[in-house]
N, C-alpha and C positions, 0 to 999 in steps of 0.2 A: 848475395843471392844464395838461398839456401840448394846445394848439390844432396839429394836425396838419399842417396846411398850413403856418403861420407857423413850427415848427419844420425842417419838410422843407426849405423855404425856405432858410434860413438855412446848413440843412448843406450844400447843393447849393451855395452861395454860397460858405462857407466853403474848399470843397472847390474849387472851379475858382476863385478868387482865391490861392490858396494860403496861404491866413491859419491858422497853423497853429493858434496861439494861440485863435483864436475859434473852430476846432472843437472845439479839446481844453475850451474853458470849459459844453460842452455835457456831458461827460462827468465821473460820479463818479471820487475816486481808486478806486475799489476796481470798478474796472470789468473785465469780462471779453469779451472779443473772441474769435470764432470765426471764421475764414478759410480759405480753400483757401488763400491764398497767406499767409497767416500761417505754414505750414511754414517757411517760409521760416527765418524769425524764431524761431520756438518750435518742437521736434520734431513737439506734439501737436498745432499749429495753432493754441493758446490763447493771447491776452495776458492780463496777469493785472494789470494797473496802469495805473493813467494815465502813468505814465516810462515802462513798456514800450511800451505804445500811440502816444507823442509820438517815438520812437525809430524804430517802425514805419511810421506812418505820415509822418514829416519823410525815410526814408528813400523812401518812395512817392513822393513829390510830389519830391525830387531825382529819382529814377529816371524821373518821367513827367511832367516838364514842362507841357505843350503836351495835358493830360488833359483833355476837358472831359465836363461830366454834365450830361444836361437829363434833369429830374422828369418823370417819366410819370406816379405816382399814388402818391397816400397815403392809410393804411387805419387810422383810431383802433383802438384798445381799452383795457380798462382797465387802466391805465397802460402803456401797450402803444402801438406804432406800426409797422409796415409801408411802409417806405418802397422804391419800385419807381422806379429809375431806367435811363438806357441812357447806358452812354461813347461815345466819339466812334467807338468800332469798331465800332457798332451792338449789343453786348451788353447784354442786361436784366439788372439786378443789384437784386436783392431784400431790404433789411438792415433784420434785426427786432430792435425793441431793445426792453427793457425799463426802465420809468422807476424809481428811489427820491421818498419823497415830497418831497424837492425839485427832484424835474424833473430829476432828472440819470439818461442814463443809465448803467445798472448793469452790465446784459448784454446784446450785440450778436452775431447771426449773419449771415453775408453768404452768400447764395444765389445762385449766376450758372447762367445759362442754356445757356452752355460758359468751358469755360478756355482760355486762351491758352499 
């Protein structure tokens, strides 16, 4: 059972150490990723695996070095989590994921408060 805080935690850590490997061990292979800037990446905006995911986001963290995210709040549900964070540019970014029942998630969507 994912413990909300203790998981936010860890991603927020993973995320501003650059530990790619330990973000990606949060997520199923068969995971799906929603993003404004996933256009980027994918036409529709969608990743659709954890190699596209590790590809997308190892490109992030080369592109933005010097990123940093401090947790503002985390919201349970069931299998369900709401994590509300802000980058170093002062933007709120909202990514709702969804758990499998091994605690990995499955489906993520990132919500920002504007784009750059």
């Amino acid at each position: 059972m994912i413990f909300a805080p203790d998981f936010s935690q860890k991603w927020i850590d993973a995320w501003n150490g650059r530990d790619l490997d330990a973000l990606l061990s949060l997520y199923a292979e068969t995971i799906q990723l929603r993003s404004p800037f996933a256009k980027v990446y994918a036409k529709d905006g969608t990743i659709r695996s954890k190699a596209e995911l590790r590809e997308y986001w190892g490109e992030a963290m080369r592109r933005m070095p010097n990123l940093k995210l401090a947790l503002v709040a985390c919201y349970s549900g069931h299998h369900a989590l709401a994590l509300h964070y802000r980058d170093d540019s002062g933007r709120n970014c909202i990514e709702t994921m969804l758990f499998d029942a091994h605690d990995k998630v499955v489906f993520e969507t990132a919500c920002l408060d504007r784009l750059r």
